[in-house]
N, C-alpha and C positions, 0 to 999 in steps of 0.2 A: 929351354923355353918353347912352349908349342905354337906354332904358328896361329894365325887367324887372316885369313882371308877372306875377302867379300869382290864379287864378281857383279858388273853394273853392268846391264846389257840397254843399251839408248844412250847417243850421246847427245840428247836436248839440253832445253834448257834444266829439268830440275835432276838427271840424271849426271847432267857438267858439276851444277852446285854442288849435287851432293859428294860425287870425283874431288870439288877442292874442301870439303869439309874434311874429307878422308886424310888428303893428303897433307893438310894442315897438321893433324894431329898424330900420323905418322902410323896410320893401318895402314896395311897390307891391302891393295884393292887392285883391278885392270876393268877398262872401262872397253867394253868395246861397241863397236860402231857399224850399222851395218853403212855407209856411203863411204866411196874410198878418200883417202887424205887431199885426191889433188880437186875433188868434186866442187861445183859451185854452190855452196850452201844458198838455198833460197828461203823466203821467209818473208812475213809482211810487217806487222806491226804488233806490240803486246805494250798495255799501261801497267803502268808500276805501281804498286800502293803500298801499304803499311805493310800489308803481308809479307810481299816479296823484298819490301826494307829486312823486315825481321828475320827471315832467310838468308839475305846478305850477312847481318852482324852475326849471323850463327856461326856460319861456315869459311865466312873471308875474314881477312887480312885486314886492318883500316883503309889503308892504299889502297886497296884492291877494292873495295868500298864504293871509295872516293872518286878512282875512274871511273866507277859507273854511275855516280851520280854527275860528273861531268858532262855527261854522253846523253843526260835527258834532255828532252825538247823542252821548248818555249814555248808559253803562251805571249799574249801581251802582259801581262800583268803577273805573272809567276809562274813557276815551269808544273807545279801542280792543279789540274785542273777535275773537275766534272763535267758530265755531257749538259747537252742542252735540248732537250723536249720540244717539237718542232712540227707542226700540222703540216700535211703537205702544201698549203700556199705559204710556207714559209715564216710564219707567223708561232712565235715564242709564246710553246704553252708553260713548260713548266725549266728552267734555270736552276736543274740541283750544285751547281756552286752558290748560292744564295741558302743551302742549307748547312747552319751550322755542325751537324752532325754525318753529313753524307760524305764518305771518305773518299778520297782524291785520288788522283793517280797520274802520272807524266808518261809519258810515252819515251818509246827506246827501237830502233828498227830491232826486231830477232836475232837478223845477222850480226849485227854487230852485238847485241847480250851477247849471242853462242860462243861468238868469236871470242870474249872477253871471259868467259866460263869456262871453255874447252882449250882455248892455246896454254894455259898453266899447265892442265894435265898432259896435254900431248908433248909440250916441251921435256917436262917430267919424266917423260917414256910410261906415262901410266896407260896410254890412250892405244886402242889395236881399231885401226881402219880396216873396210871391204871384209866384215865380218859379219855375217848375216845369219840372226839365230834361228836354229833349224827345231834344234828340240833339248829335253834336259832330263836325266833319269838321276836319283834316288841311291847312292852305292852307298856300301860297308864299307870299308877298308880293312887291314889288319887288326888296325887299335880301336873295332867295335865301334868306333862314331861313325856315325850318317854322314852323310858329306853329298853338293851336287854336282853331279858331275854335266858340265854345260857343251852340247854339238853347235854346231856350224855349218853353214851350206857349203864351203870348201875343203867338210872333212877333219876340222881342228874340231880339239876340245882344251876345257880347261875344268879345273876343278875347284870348287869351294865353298867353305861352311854357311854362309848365306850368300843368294841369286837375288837379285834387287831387280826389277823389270822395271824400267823404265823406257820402254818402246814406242809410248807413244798409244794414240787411240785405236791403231790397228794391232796391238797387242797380241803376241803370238804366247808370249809368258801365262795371260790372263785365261788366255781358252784352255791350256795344258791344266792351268793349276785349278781348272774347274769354276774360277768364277764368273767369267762367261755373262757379263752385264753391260758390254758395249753393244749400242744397238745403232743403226744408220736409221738416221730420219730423212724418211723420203715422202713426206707431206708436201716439203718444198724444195723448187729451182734454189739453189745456192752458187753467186757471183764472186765474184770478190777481184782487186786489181789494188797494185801500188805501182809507181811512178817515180820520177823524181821531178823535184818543186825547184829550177829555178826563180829569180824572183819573177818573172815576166808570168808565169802563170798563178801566182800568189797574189798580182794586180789583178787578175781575172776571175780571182775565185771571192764569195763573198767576205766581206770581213768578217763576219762574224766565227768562223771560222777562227779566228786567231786567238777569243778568247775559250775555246775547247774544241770536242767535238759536239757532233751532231747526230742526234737520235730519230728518227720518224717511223712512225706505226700507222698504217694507212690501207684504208684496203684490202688487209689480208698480206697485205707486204710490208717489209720491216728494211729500214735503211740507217746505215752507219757511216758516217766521215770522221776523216780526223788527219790531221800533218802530222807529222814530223818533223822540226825544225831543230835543232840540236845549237847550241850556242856556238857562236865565234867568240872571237875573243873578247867583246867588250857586253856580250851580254843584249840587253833591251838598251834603244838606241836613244841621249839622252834629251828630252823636252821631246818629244815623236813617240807615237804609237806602231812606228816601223820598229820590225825585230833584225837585228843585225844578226841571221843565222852562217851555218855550216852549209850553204847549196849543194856541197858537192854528195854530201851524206843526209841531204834534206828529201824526203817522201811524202808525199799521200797517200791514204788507201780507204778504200770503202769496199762498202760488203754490202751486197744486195740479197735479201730473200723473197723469193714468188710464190704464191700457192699452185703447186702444180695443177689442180683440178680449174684454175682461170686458163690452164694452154696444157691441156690432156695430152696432144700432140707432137710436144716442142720435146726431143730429147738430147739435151744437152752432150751425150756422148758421140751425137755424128757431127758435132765440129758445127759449124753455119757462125754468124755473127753475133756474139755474142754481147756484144753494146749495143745494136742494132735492137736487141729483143729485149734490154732490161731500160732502153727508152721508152720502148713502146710498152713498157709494162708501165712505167711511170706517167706517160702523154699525157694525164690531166694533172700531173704532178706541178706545183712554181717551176717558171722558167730556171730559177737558180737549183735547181737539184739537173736540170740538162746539163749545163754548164759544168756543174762539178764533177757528172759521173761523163762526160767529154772530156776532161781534161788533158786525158792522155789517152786521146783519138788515135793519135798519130805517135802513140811511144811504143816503136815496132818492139822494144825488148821486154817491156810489161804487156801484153794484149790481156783484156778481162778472161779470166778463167773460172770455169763451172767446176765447184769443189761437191764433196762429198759431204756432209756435214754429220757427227756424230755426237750420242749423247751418252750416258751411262743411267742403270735401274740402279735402286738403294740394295747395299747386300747389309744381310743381319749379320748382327757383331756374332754370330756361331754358324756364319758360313761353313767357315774351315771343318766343325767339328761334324755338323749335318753330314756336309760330303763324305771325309773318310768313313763315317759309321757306312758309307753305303759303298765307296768306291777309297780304298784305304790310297791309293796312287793319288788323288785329290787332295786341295787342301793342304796341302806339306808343308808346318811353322818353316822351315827354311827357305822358301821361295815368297820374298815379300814383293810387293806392288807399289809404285806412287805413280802420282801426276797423271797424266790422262790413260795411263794403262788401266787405272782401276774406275777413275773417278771424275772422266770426257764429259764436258757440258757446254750445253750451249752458248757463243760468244755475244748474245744483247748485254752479260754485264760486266763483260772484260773479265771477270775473274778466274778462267779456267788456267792459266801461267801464274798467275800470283798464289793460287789454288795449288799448285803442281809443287812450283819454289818452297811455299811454307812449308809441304811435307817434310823438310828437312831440319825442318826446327824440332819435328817430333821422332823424327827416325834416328839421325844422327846421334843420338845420348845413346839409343839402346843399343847401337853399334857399337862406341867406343868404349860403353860399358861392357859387352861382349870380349874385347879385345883386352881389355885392362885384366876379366878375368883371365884369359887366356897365356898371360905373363907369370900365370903361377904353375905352368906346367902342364896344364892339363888343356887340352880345348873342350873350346863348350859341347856339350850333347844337346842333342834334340828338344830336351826337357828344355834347356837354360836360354835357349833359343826358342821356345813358344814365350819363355816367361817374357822375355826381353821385348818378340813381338805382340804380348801383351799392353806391353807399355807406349806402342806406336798404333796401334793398329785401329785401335777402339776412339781415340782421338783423331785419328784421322777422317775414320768414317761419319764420327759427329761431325766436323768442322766442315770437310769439303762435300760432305751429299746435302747440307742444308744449305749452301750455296751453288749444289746442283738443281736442287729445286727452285730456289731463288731465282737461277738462270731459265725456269721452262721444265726444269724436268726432263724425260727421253720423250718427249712429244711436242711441238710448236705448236702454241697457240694461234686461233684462227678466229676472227670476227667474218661472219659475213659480207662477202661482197657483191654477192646478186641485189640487184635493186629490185625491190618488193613492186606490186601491181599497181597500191594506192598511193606511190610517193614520186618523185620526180627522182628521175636517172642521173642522179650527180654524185659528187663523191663526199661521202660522210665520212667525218674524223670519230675515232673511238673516242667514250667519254675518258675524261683521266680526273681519277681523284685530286679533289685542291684544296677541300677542308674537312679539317684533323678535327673530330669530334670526343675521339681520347685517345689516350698513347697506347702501343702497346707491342710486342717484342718487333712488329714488322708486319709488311702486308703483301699480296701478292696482285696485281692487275691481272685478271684472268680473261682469256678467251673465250669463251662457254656458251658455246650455241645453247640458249633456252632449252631448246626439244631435245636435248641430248637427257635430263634428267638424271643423268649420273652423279657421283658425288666431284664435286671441281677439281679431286685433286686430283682422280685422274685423268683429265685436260691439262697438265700441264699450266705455265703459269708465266705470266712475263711482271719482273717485280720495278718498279720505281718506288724511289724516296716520294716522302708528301710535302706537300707546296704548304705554303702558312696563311697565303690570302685569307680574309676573312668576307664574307659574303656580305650584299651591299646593305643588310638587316637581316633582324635575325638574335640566334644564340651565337655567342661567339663561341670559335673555336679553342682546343687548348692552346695556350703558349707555347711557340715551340713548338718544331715538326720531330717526328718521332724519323731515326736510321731506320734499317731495315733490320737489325738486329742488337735492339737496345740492353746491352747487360744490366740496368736497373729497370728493368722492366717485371711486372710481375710476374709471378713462374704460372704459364700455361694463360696469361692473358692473351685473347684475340683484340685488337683496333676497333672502332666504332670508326667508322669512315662514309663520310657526303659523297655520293657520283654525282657529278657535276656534266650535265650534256651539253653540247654543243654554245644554245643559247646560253650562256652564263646571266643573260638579267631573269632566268626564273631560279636563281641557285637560292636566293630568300624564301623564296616559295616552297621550294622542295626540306630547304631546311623547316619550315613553321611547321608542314605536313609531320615529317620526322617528329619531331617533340610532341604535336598535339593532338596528329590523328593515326597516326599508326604504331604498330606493335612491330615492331621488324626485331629482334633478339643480337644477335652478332650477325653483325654486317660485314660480309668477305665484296668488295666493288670487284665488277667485272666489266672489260671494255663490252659497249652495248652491238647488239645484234644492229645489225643495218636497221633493220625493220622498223624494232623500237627507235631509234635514232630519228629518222626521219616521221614518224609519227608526232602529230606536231606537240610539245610542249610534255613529253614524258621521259622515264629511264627507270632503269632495272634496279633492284637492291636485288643480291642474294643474299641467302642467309644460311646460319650453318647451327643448330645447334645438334651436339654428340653427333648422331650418324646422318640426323632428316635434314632435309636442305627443302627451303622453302623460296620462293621468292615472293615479291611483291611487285607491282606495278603501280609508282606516285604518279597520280595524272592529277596535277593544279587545279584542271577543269574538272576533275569529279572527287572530291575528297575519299569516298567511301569505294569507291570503285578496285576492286582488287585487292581492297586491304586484308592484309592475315591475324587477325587477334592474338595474342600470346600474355592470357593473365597468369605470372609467376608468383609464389608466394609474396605479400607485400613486405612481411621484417624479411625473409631474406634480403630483397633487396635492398631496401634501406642500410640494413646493415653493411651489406656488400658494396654500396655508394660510400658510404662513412668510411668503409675502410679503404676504400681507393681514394679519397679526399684527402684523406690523413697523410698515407701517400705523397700525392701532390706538395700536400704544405709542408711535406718534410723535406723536402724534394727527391724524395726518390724515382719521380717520375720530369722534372721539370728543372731544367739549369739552374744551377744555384744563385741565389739571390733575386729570381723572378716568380711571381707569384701565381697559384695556380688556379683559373676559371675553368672550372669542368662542366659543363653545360651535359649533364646524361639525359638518355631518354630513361622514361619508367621502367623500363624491361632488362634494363642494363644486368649482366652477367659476369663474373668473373671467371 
C-alpha cells in the first residue's frame, strides 16, 4: 500500500484543526511548529460563529466539540452575542443582536482554542516543536512522483505529497509559492491589550458590555471591546443580571486603530506610552471608553502593544496556472494555502479565525479523498492532486476573499477628520445606514473621501448589518433587515439604502427627496466626509451604476440643488420592480409569513 503524507507547517488555530481532522481519520500527517513546546503561547481574543461551529463538526470528535463549547464566554443573556454600534459619546447607534439575520458569535481566549486544538496532536506525537520553515523544493524520486521536500532553519527536512501552509499572515509558504498577496497596512497606529477581568474591574466597566461587545468608528479611528467571561459552574446567576463566571480564565481586550497622518510623528516602534497616546487620541471620546481602555493601567503582564496589522489582495482562481506559464517553480498544485497565509483580513468583523477554521470544511474531503486513493497502491501524481486541489481551492477563494472585502479590503477606510473652515471644531460621528429601502445580497459602509473620485472599491470598505427603524414619516422601509450575505437574495442585486446623518429628525426629509425629487440609481452609503457632515442639514448618496460612479448632494433646503437626473427606460423598469415584488410576496426576499412593502424609487435597477 503506498503511503500518503501531508506536511502542516503552522501550528495555529486552523493549521491545529485541520492536524485533528487528519488524525481523526487516520492520514499520515506531522504538524510542525515554528515556537518551541515549553514557549508561552500568547494570544488575545477570537469569536466563534457558525463557521468555525461547522469546522469543529468536520474535523472533531463530539466531545472534543463539546469542550469547546464549554469554554465560550457569557453574555447576560446567552453566550452568543453580536457587537453593538456605538458613537463616541457613548450612545447606541445601531444593536446588530436586534437583527434577526446577523450571525452571532461567542468568544473564546486563543490560548485556550490552541491549547484545546494542538494538545491532541502533540499528545499523538503528530506535533514537531522549534521548527522554523526555511524553505521547500519540488523533487522526483525513483517512482517518478513529484513529492515536496520541506527545509527548516535547524537543517531538518521532511518530505511529502502535499505542504499545507498554514503560517499565519507572515506567510513564508505564500511568497515561495508565488502568491505574494499579504500586504501590511500602514495607513494606521494599530493597539491592542488583553487582561484579565477580576470581578472588581467588571464593577468598573460599563454594563453594557456584558450584553456584547462594542464597536466605534469616530474620527478616523475605529475601536473594539469585548470580555471574555467563560462560565463557572452554574452559569448566569439565578433572578440577577450578575454572571457567575471563570475569573481566573476571564479577559478583556480591545483593539485600537489611529490614522497615522493625525500623529505623522508618533512611531510606535521606539517603545514611549503607549495608553498614554491612544487616550489622547480618544480625549474627546465619552468618559466610559477612558475607563475601559484604563482598565488594565496597572496590569504589568498585559501592557498595550502596537501590532502590525495585515490584509490580503483577491488572487484569480488561475493564479497558479498564470504563474507557472511564466515561472514553472510557482504555483505548484502541491503546496496548498489556508487561513491567514492566503487570505489575512482585517479584524472590525471578527471573521478572519472563523474565516481560517472553515477552510477545513473544504480541504479536508480533498485530502482524505487523496489518501483513500492512495490505499490502492499507487500514490497520487501531480495530476490527481491539482484535481483534488481543484475541489478546495476555488471555494475557498469565493467564501473567504468576500469576507475579506466585507472586512475593509488590503486598505482601511478613512473619514475625514480635519475640521473644514465653515464648521465648528468638534467631533462629528460618520453617518450609518438605518433604513433598508430594499434588500439585497449586503452592503458595505464605505470611507471615501469625495475628491478621491475613484471607483469605491478601491477604498476599501467597512461593512455593518442594517438597522430596521423606520423614519418618523415617510415611505416605509422593507420588512426586515437584509445580513450581509443573503442567499435568497437576487443574483447580482445591489441594496437601495437611506444615509442617515447625524440629525436623524431630517431622516423624512431625506427620505421624500429620495422618492420625489431625485434620480440617484444604486445607491452604495458611504460614511460622510467631515465636511458634508457638518454642513448643516445635508449627506452624500453614492452611486454606482457598471463602471460610473456618481454622487449626489440631498440638501432639504434646496430640493434641486446637486441633483443628478438618470431617465432609464420606463417598461424596463416597471418590469424590473414587478419582478422584484413578486419576489417579495413570494418570499424570496422577506421572512416567511411577513409581508412585503417595497417602497422603490423610479430608477430602481436590478
Amino acid at each position: 500500500m503506498a503511503s500518503f503524507k501531508v506536511i502542516i507547517v503552522g501550528g495555529g488555530l486552523s493549521g491545529s484543526l485541520l492536524a485533528n481532522g487528519l488524525m481523526n481519520n487516520d492520514v499520515n500527517f506531522t504538524l510542525y511548529e515554528r515556537d518551541p513546546a515549553d514557549s508561552k503561547r500568547e494570544g488575545y481574543q477570537i469569536r466563534l460563529g457558525d463557521a468555525a461551529m461547522e469546522a469543529f463538526e468536520c474535523c472533531l470528535k463530539p466531545d472534543h466539540v463539546a469542550s469547546i463549547r464549554t469554554r465560550l464566554g457569557l453574555s447576560t443573556n446567552q453566550s452568543s452575542t453580536a457587537p453593538i454600534v456605538c458613537t463616541s459619546q457613548f450612545k447606541i447607534v445601531l444593536d446588530l443582536s436586534q437583527l434577526p439575520n446577523y450571525s452571532r458569535s461567542a468568544a473564546i481566549n486563543r490560548v485556550v482554542l490552541r491549547n484545546l486544538l494542538l494538545d491532541p496532536v502533540e499528545t499523538a506525537g503528530h506535533a514537531r516543536f522549534g521548527k522554523a520553515f526555511s524553505r521547500y523544493e519540488i523533487i522526483c524520486p525513483a517512482d517518478g512522483q513529484e513529492r515536496v521536500k520541506v527545509h527548516f532553519a535547524d537543517g531538518s527536512s521532511d518530505t511529502c505529497d502535499v505542504l499545507v501552509g498554514a503560517d499565519g499572515s507572515g506567510s513564508r509558504i505564500n511568497k515561495q509559492v508565488g502568491a505574494r498577496n499579504i500586504v501590511d497596512l500602514d495607513s494606521h497606529l494599530s493597539f491592542v491589550q488583553k487582561g484579565s477581568l477580576p470581578p472588581s474591574r467588571v464593577r468598573m466597566l460599563p454594563r453594557r458590555l456584558l450584553q456584547g461587545p462594542i464597536i466605534v468608528f469616530s474620527e478616523g479611528c475605529s475601536l473594539f471591546f469585548a470580555l471574555y467571561l467563560p462560565p463557572a459552574r452554574n452559569g448566569v446567576t439565578e433572578n440577577s443580571n450578575e454572571l457567575d463566571y471563570d475569573a481566573e480564565e476571564a479577559s478583556f481586550y480591545w483593539g485600537l486603530s489611529v490614522p497615522r497622518e493625525m500623529y505623522p510623528n508618533h512611531d510606535p516602534d521606539e517603545g514611549g506610552d503607549h495608553l498614554k497616546f491612544c487616550l489622547k487620541a480618544i480625549e474627546h471620546w465619552s468618559p466610559e471608553y477612558h475607563t475601559m481602555l484604563s482598565i488594565g493601567e496597572y496590569d504589568g503582564n498585559s501592557p498595550v502593544m502596537a501590532i502590525n496589522t495585515r490584509a490580503s489582495r483577491p488572487l484569480p482562481k488561475k493564479w497558479r496556472r498564470n504563474l507557472r506559464s511564466e515561472n514553472p517553480d510557482e504555483g505548484h498544485p502541491r503546496v496548498w494555502l489556508m487561513g491567514d497565509a492566503v487570505h489575512a483580513m482585517q479584524p472590525n468583523r471578527g471573521m478572519g479565525g472563523n474565516q481560517a477554521l472553515n477552510d477545513c470544511v473544504d480541504l479536508l474531503p480533498q485530502l482524505l479523498q487523496l489518501n483513500e486513493a492512495a490505499k490502492s497502491g499507487k500514490p497520487p501524481s501531480s495530476t490527481d492532486v491539482e484535481q483534488a486541489l481543484a475541489g478546495y481551492e476555488p471555494k475557498m477563494l469565493d467564501r473567504a476573499f468576500a469576507w475579506v472585502r466585507k472586512s475593509g479590503g488590503a486598505s482601511i477606510p478613512t473619514t475625514s477628520h480635519k475640521p473644514c473652515a465653515k464648521s465648528a471644531a468638534r467631533p462629528v460621528e460618520p453617518a450609518i445606514v438605518k433604513h433598508v429601502l430594499a434588500w439585497g445580497p449586503g452592503f458595505f459602509l464605505h470611507g471615501v473621501d469625495p475628491s478621491a473620485r475613484g471607483d469605491w472599491r478601491r477604498h476599501g470598505s467597512r461593512a455593518f448589518a442594517l438597522g430596521q427603524p423606520s423614519p418618523p414619516s415617510g415611505p416605509q422601509p422593507c420588512p426586515g433587515a437584509s445580513s450581509f450575505s443573503s442567499a435568497r437574495s437576487p443574483k447580482g442585486m445591489l441594496p437601495l439604502l437611506a444615509v442617515i446623518p447625524n440629525e436623524e429628525k431630517h431622516a423624512a426629509e431625506i427620505h421624500k427627496r429620495l422618492f420625489e425629487g431625485h434620480r440617484t440609481g444604486r445607491l452604495v452609503a458611504t460614511q460622510l466626509d467631515c465636511r458634508l457632515v457638518c454642513r448643516a442639514m445635508s449627506t452624500t448618496l453614492y452611486t454606482q451604476r457598471r463602471t460610473k460612479q456618481q454622487s449626489t448632494v440631498i440638501n432639504p433646503g434646496c430640493q434641486e440643488k446637486g441633483s443628478v437626473k438618470m431617465d432609464p427606460n420606463p417598461a424596463t423598469l416597471a418590469r424590473k420592480k414587478q419582478t422584484l415584488t413578486n419576489r417579495c410576496q413570494k418570499g424570496a426576499l422577506v421572512p416567511p409569513g411577513r409581508r412585503a412593502e417595497l417602497p422603490l424609487p423610479p430608477d430602481f435597477h436590478v
